[in-house]
N, C-alpha and C positions, 0 to 999 in steps of 0.2 A: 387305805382309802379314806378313815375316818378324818386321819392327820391332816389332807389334802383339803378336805371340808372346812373343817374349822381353821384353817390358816387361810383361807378366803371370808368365812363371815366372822373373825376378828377384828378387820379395820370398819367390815358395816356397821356389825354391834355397837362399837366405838362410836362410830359415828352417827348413830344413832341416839347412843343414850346421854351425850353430850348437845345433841339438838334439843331432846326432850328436857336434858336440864335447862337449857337457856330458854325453851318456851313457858318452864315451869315458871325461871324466873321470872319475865318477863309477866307472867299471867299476876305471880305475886305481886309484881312492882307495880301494875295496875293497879290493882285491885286496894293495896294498901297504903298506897301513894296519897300524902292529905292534898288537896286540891289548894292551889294559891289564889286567894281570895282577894291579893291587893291589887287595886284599880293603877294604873302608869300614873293619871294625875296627882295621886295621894303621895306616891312615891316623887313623884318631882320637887311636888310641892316640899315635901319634907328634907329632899337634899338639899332645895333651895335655901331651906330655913339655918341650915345646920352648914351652912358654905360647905359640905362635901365635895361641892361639884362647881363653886364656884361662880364666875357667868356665866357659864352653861344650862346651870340649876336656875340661875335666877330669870335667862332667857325661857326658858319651859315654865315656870312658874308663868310668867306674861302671858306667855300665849295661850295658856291654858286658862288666866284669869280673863283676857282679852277672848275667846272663843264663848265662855259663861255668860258674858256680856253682850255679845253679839246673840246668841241663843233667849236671850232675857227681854231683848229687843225685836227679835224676829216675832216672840209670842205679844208683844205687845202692838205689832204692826198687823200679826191677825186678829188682835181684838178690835182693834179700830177699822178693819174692813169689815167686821161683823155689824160693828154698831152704824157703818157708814150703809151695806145693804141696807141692814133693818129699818132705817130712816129713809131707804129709798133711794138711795144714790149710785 
């Protein structure tokens, strides 16, 4: 009867302690995984520089230098409504 038993929770076991290793892993691969800290534009900008990537890179680079610029503008569109309130307008 014993034999019977254990030739049924053979493939559990199994399959149990190979779950538990993949969560272990998994819990490690978290936990000790360095976090990537580089931003898309820094990285574009850098294949741009370095023709990696060709017109591709240097298309990304634009837009990314052209969106800086729109952003540099928009804050200088709210300062000029601020000073246009403030005077009254």
């Amino acid at each position: 009867m014993t034999s019977h038993v254990t030739s049924r929770t053979r493939p559990a076991v199994r399959a149990g302690l190979a779950t538990g290793m993949f969560l272990l892993g998994v819990l490690c691969g978290s936990l000790f995984q360095p976090r990537a800290e580089a931003q898309l534009g820094d990285v574009m900008k850098k294949a741009g520089e370095s023709g990696s990537l060709g017109a591709v890179g240097q298309l990304g680079t634009s837009i990314i230098e052209m969106q800086d610029h729109v952003t540099a503008l928009q804050k200088n569109i709210d300062t000029l409504k601020k000073v246009k309130s403030a005077l009254g307008g």
